[in-house]
C-alpha positions in Angstrom: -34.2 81.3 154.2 -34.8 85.0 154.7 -32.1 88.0 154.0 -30.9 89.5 157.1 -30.5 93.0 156.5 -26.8 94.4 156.5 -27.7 97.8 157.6 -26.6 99.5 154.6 -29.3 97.9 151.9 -27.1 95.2 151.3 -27.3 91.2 152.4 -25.5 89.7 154.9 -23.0 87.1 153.8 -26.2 84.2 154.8 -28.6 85.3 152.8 -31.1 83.1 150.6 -29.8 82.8 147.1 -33.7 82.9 146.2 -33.9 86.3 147.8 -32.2 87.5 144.9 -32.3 86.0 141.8 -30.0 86.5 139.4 -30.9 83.0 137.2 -34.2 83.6 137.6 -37.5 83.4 139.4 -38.0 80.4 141.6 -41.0 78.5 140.7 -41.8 74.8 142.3 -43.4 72.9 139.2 -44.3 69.6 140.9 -43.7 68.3 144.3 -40.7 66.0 143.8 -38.6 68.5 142.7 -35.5 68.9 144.1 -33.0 71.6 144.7 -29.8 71.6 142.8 -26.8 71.9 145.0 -23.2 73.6 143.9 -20.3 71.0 144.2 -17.3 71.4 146.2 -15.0 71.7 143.3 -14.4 75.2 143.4 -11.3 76.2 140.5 -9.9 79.5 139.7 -7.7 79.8 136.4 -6.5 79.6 134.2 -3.6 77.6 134.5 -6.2 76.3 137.9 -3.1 75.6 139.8 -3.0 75.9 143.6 -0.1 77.5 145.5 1.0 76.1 148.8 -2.0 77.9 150.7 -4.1 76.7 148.4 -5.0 80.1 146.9 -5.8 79.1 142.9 -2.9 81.5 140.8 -4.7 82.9 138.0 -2.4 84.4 135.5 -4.6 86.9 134.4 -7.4 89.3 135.6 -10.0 88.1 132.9 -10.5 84.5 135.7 -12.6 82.2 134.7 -14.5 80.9 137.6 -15.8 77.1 137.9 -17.4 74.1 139.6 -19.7 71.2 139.6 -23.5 70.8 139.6 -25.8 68.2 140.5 -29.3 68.1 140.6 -31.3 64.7 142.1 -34.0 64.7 139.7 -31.2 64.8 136.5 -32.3 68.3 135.9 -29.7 70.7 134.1 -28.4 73.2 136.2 -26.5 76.8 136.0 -24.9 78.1 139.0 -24.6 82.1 140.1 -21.4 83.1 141.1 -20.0 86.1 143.8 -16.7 87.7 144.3 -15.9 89.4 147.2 -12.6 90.8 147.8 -10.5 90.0 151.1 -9.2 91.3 153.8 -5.7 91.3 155.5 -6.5 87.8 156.8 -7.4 86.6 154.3 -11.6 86.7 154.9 -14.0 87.9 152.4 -14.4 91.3 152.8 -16.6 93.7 149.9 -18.9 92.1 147.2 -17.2 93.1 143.5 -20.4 94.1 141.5 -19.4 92.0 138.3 -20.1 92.9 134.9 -22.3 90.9 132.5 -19.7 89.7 130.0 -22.3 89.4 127.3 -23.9 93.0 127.7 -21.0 94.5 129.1 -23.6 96.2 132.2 -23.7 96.3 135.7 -24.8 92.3 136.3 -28.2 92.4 138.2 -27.0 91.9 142.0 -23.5 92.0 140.7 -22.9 88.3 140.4 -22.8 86.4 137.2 -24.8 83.4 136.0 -23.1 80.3 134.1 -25.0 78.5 131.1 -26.8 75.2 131.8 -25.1 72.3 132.2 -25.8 68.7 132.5 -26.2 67.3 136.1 -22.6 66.7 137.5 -20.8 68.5 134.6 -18.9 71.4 135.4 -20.4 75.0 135.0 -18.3 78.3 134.6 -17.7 82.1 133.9 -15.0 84.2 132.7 -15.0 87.5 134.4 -15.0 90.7 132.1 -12.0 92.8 131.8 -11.7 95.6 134.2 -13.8 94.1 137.5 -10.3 92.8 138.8 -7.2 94.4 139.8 -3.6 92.9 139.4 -1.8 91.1 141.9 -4.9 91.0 144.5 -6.4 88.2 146.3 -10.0 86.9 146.2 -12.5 85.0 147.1 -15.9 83.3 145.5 -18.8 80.7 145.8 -21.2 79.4 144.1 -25.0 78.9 144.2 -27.1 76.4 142.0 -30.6 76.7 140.4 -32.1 74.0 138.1 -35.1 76.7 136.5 -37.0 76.3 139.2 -35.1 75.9 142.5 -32.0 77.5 143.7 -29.9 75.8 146.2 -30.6 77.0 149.3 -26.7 77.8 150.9 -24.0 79.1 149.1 -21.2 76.9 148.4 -18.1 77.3 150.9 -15.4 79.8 149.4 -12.6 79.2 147.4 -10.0 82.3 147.3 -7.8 83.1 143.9 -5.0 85.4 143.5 -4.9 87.6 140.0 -1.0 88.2 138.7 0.7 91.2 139.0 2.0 93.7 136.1 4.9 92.4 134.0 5.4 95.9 132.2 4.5 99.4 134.1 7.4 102.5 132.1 6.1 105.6 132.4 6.2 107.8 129.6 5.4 111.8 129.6 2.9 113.1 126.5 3.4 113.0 122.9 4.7 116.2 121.4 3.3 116.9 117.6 5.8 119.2 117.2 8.9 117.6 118.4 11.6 118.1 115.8 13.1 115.4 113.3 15.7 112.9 115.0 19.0 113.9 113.8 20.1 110.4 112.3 23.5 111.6 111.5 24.1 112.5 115.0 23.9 109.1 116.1 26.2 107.4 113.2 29.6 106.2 115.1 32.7 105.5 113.4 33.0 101.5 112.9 36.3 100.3 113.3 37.2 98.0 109.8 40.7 96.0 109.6 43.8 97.5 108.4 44.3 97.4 104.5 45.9 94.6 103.2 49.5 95.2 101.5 51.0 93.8 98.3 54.1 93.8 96.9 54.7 95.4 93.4 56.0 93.8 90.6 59.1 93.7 90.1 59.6 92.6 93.7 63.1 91.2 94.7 64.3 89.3 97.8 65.5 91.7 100.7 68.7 92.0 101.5 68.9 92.2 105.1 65.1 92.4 105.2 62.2 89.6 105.8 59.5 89.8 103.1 57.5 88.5 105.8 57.9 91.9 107.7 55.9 92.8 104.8 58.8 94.8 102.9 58.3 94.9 98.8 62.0 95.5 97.7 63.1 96.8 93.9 66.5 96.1 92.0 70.0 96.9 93.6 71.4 99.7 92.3 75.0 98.3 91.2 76.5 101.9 90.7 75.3 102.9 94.4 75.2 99.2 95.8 72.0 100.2 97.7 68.8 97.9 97.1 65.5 100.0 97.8 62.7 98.5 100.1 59.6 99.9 101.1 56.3 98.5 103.5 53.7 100.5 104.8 53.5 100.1 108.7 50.1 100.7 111.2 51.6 103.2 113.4 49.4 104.6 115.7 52.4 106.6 117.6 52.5 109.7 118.4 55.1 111.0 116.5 52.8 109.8 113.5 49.3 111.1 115.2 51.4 114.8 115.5 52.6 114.7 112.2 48.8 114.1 110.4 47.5 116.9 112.9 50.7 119.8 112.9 52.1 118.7 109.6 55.2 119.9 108.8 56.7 123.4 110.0 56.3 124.8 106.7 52.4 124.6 107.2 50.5 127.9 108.1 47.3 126.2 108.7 46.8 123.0 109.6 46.0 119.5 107.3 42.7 120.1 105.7 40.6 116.9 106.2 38.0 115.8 103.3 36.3 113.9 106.2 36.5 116.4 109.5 36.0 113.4 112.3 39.5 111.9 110.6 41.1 113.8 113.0 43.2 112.5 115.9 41.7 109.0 115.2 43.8 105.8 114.7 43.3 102.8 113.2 41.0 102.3 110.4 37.0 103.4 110.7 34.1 103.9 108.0 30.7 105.6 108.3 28.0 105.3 105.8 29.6 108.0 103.6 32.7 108.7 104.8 36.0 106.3 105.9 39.1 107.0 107.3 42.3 104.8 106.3 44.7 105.2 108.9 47.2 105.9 110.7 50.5 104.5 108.7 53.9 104.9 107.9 55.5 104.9 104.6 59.0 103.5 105.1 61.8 103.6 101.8 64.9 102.5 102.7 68.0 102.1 100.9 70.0 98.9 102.4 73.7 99.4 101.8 75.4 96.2 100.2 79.2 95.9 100.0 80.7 94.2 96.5 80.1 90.9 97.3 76.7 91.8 97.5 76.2 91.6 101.9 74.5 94.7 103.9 77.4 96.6 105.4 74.7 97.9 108.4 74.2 100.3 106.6 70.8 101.8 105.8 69.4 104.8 104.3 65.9 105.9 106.4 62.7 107.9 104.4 59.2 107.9 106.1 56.1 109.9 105.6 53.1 109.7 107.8 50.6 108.8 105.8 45.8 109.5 106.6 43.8 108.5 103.7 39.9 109.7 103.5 37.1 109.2 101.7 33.8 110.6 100.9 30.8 109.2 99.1 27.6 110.5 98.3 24.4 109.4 98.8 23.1 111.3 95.6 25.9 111.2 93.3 28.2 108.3 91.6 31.3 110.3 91.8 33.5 109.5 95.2 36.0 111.9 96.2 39.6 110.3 98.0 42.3 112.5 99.7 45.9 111.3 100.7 48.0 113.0 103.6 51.8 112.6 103.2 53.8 114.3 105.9 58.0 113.6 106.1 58.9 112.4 109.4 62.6 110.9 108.5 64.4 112.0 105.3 68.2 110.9 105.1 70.2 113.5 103.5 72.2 110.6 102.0 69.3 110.2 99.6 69.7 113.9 98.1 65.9 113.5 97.6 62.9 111.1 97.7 60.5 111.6 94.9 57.0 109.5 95.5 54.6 108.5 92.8 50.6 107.7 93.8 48.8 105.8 91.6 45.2 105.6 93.2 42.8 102.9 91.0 39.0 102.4 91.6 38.7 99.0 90.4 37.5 97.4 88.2 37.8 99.6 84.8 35.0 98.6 83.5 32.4 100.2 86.4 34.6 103.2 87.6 36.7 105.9 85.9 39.9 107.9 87.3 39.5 111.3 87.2 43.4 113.6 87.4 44.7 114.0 90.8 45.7 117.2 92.1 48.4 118.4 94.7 48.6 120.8 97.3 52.8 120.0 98.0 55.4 118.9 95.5 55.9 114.8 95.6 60.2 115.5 96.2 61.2 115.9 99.0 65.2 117.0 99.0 67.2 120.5 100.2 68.9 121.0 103.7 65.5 121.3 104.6 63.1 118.2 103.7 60.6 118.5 105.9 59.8 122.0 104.6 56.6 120.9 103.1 53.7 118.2 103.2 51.8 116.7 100.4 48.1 116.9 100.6 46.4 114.8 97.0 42.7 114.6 95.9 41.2 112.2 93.0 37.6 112.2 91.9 36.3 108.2 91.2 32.9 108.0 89.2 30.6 104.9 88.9 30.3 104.1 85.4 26.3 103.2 86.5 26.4 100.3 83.7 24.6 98.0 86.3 22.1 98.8 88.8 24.4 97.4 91.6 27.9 97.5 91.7 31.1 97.1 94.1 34.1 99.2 93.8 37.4 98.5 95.8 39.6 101.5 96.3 43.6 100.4 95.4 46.7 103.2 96.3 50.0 102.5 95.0 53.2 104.3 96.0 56.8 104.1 94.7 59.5 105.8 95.6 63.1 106.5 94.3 66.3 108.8 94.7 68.9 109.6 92.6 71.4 107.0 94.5 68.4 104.2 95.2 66.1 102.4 92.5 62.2 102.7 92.8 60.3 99.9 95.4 56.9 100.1 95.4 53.6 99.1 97.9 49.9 99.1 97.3 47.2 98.4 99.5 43.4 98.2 99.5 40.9 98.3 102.5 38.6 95.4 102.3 36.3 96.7 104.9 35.8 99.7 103.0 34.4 98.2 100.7 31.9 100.7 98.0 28.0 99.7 97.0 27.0 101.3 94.1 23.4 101.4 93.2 20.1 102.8 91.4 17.6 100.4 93.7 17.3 102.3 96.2 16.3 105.7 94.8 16.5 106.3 90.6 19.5 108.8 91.3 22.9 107.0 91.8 24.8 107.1 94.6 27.4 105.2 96.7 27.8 103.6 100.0 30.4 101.9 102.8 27.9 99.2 102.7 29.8 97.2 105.5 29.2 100.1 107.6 25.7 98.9 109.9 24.2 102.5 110.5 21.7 103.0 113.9 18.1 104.0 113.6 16.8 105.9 116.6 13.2 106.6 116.9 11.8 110.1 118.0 10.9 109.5 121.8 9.6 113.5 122.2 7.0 112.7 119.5 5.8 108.9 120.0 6.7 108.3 123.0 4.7 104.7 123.9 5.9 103.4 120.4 9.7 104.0 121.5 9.1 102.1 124.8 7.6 99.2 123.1 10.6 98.6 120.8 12.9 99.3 123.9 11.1 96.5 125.8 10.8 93.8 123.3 14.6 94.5 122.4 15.9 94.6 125.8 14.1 91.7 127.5 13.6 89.3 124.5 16.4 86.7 124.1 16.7 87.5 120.4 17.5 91.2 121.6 16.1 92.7 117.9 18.1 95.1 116.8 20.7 95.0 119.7 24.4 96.4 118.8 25.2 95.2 122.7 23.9 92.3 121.5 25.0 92.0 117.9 21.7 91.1 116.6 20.9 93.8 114.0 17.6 94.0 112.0 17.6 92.9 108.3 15.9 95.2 106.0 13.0 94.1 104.0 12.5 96.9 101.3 9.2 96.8 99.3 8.3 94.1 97.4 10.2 94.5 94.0 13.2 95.5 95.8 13.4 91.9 97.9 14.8 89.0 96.4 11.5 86.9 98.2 9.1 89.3 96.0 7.7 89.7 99.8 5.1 92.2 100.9 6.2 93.8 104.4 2.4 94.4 105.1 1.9 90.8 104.4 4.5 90.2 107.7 2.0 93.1 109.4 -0.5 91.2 108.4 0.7 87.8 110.0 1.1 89.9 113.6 -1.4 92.9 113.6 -4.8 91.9 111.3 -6.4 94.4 110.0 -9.0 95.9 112.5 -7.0 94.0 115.2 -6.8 96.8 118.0 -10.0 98.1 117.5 -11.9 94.3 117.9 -9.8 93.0 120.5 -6.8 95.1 121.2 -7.0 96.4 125.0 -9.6 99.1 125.9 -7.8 100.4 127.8 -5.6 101.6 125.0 -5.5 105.7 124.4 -6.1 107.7 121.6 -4.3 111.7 121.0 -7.8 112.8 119.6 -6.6 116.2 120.6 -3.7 116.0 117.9 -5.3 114.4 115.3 -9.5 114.2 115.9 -9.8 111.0 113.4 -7.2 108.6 115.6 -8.3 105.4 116.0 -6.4 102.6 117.9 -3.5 100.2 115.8 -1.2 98.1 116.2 2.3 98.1 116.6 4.3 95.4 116.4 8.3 95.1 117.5 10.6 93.5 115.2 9.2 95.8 112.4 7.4 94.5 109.2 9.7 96.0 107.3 12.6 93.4 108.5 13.6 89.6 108.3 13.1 89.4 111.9 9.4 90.1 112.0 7.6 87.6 113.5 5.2 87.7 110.2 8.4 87.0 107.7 8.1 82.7 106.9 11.4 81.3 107.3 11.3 79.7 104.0 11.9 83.6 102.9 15.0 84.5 105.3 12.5 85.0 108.0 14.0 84.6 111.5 11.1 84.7 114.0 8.4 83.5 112.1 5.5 82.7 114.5 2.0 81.5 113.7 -0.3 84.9 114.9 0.8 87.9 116.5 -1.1 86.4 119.5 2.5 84.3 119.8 4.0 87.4 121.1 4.5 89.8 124.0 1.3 91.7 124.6 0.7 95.5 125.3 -0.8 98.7 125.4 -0.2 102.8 125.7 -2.4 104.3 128.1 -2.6 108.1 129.3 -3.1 107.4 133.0 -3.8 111.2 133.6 -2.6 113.9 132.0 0.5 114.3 131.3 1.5 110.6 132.3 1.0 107.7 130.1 1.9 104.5 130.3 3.1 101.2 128.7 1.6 98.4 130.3 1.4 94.5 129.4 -2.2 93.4 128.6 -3.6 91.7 131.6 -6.6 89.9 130.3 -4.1 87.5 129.0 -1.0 85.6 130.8 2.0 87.6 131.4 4.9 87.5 129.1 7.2 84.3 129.0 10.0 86.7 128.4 10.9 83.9 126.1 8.9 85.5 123.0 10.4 86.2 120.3 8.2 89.4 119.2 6.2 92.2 120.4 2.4 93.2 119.6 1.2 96.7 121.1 -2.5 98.5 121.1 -2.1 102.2 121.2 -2.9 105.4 119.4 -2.6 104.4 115.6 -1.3 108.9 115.4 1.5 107.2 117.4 2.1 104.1 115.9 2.2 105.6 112.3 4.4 109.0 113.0 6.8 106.7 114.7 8.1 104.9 111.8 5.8 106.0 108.5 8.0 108.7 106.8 10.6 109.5 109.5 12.3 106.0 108.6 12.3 106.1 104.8 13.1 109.6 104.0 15.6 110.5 107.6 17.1 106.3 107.4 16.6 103.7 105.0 16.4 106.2 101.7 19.1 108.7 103.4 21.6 105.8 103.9 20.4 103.8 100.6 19.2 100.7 102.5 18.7 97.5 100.0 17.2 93.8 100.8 18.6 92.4 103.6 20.6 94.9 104.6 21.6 95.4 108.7 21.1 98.0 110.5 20.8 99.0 114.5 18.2 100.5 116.6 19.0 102.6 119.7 17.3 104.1 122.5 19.4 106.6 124.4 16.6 107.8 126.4 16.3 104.6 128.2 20.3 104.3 128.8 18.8 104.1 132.8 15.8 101.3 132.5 16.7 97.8 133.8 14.8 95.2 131.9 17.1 92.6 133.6 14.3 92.0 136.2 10.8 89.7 135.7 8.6 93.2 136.3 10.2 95.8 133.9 9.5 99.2 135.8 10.8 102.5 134.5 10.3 106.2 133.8 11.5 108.1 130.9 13.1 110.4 130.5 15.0 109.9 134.3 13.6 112.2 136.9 
């Protein structure tokens, strides 16, 4: 059959396969021969699933095309195959001019030929990556030659529909310049429990008092017939809140704080460096006993709000402690209160006590007791014996009066907790090792690379990373510093092979030549190497995620879409995301990928906060406070317009 001319150079939809052979010349080689003919199993995939209009639903934009052959005389066949794209009614509409997957060039009259295949087996093509858009509708036939006939009709059509974007955020440029996260900026206080009291030897049974109101009780005076108790109360009142703020009237300025976010705060808290043990009262009372040894009602009242704060050092093994007394109740019936503070860094053998010094006398008495607070300091040093220690803080204070005997209290924060240690750098240094500090990447400088860990920590069920979530990241420090003896490039390894973006990471994938002329593309990957939760890290090591390849996981690229845009996008030669993954693997810029991570996390995180094996730790995005990844298609731009 002839071409009938289009008007525009190209074929009508009837023309003659033979007029244009893409398989080949058509030459009869004996008279028998007969013409192949294209089947009427036309499939689109994968998965090659139908939807209720039976449009096939391909799942990616790299389709692979197929159907059967036959040929009468038993001859192998190919068959050529056409896309056109579709109009509102669905009819074919525009030829796509395909490109030859093997060559990667324009396909001679923009179709694409299958290899040989046996009569009635089923031939088929895989379209190359950037001839189809997302989310559009299609339509194809077939037409067969055997090497020396073609078929001489195409096949009927068969339409397919390509999947839409899973992941479209965009993202402005990358800024070389942009300046250094402040980490510290992001640390927030973690509330810890309250301390936990003990009484003090010698500890007698209250009289008119429950021990179990957590009162520690010394011997009655027999001259005075007044037994001394005293507890140490959580009191987040504001009587007590005024009293660590003002002080007493006698102050001029007011309380200095060794830790300056102390202030106004109640309840317990630690940061890496720094915690604040708070806000109590110190209660003494003397309980009046009449000579058969009952309380006449009678009791004797002393309190002193009471802040404690501490501060460590990253880069020293001596710790530094204030106390905060401030009188809020001294009965005059006492004459005066003198208090003795004990404060202990256990155990002996891995800290020393240096003296304590006072700013306020430790007796209060006079008309006027409240004339005066009491601010003390210690110094605590790490004896450094080991190259890992714990300390535990202990504070001790006992109070007397001429006309009452001494009772005493101590307590100790557990959640406060000290890490000692010469692993992470050779200079000593201390930590609230409890305390779970946040990481938060520069967005101004690497932009796609914050995005990426956004996504795969907002939409993955395992959340990496997630304080909303509680799911922190577990440090994995170099190899002699893990317990596992476990490369993190060998987890990097696992996800991103060496030479993986170039080879087969999306093309579409952009490199900032114009920042640094030798990029080339990497790969990022989302839990990092560097943690347990990396899908590289074997479970047999601690290894939560472990998957088989990084082709296991959530799929994506950066791409500058013009300038001044980018875009992350999920990699459409390849199915969409499950959203049930448990990792993330991302082509882009490898200027990016490094400068996002590299340096900035060990000398501005994991080095300034003395990070060791297994350690948790949070990362944040504050940028992206606005982006819903609650929906299938995650769509967002950041920063907000």
């Amino acid at each position: 059959m002839a071409a009938a001319g289009g008007g525009d150079g190209a074929p009508s939809w009837d023309y003659a396969p033979s007029s244009r052979p893409a398989a080949g010349p058509e030459a009869r080689t004996k008279s028998d021969n007969n013409r192949p003919v294209s089947g009427k199993n036309l499939k689109a995939g994968p998965p090659f699933t139908k939807d209720s209009a039976g449009v096939w639903q391909a799942n990616r934009t790299t389709v692979t095309l197929r159907n059967t052959v036959t040929d009468a005389d038993g001859d192998a066949a190919n068959l050529t195959f056409q896309v056109y794209t579709t109009d509102a009614a669905g009819n074919p509409k525009d030829q796509v001019n395909l490109t030859d997957p093997d060559t990667g060039q324009p396909a001679a009259y923009g179709v694409i030929v299958s290899d040989f295949v046996t009569s009635g087996g089923t031939a088929q093509v895989t379209i190359r990556y950037g001839d189809l858009k997302t989310n559009t509708t299609y339509a194809f036939r077939t037409s067969a030659y055997d090497g020396s006939l073609y078929e001489t009709n195409w096949s009927p059509w068969a339409k397919f529909h390509t999947r839409g974007r899973a992941v479209s955020i965009a993202l402005p440029e990358p800024k070389k310049d942009a300046p250094v996260v402040n980490q510290d900026g992001h640390q927030q206080p973690q509330k810890i429990a309250q301390p936990s009291m003990t009484a003090v030897t010698p500890t007698n049974p209250p009289i008119g008092r429950r021990a179990s109101d957590g009162w520690s009780c010394g011997e009655l005076n027999k001259k005075t017939g007044i037994q001394p108790c005293s507890r140490l109360v959580p009191d987040s009142s504001k009587k007590i809140r005024d009293a660590l703020t003002r002080g007493t009237n006698g102050m001029k300025a007011p309380l200095p704080h060794l830790v300056d976010w102390c202030a106004n705060l109640t309840g317990s808290h630690i940061k890496r460096y720094e915690a604040c043990i708070g806000t109590f009262n110190y209660e003494y009372e003397g309980i009046v006993v009449d000579k058969d040894g009952r309380p006449t009602g009678e009791i004797l009242n002393a309190s002193w709000a009471l802040g404690q704060e501490v501060k460590l050092s990253g880069t020293s093994a001596t710790l530094t402690q204030q106390l905060v007394l401030v009188p809020v109740a001294i009965d005059p019936k006492f004459g005066s209160v003198t208090l003795n503070v004990e404060f202990d860094c256990l155990l002996a053998d891995r800290c020393t006590n240096g003296s304590q010094s006072w700013n306020g006398a430790l007796v209060w008495a006079g008309a006027d007791p409240f004339s005066h607070s009491a601010v003390g300091k210690i110094d605590h040093t790490w004896k450094a014996a080991n190259n890992e220690d714990r300390l535990d803080l202990s504070t001790k204070i006992t109070a007397y009066s001429p006309v009452a005997n001494p009772a005493a209290m101590r307590w100790q924060a557990d959640g406060a907790q000290i890490r000692c240690d010469k692993i992470s750098s050779a200079t000593p240094g201390c930590t609230f090792y409890k305390y779970i500090p946040t990481w938060v990447m520069n967005f101004d400088k690497t932009p796609p690379a914050v995005a990426h860990a956004w996504l795969i920590q907002a939409k993955l069920p395992n959340h990496p990373g997630s304080k909303a979530a509680k799911k922190p990241l577990f440090y994995l420090p170099a190899a002699s510093k893990n317990a596992h003896n476990r490369n993190p490039d060998d987890n990097r390894k696992v996800i991103c092979p060496d030479g993986w973006a170039a080879t087969y990471g999306n093309p579409d994938a952009t490199r900032v030549v114009e920042i640094d002329p030798g990029d080339k593309l990497s790969c990022d990957e989302f839990a990092y190497a560097s943690t347990y939760n990396s899908g590289g890290m074997p479970t047999g090591m601690g290894g939560m995620n472990e998957v088989d390849t990084g082709n296991d996981c959530v799929q994506t690229y950066a791409t500058r879409v013009k300038q001044g845009e980018w875009r992350l996008y999920d990699d459409v030669r390849v199915a969409a995301p499950t959203w049930g993954e448990v990792c993330g693997r991302s082509a882009m810029s490898g200027w990016i990928n490094s400068t996002s991570m590299g340096g900035a996390f060990s000398s501005g995180f994991s080095n300034k906060y003395r990070m060791l094996d297994q350690d948790p730790y949070w990362v944040d995005f504050p940028q992206f406070a606005h982006c819903d990844a609650s929906k299938a298609t995650v769509t967002c731009t950041v920063p907000k317009p």
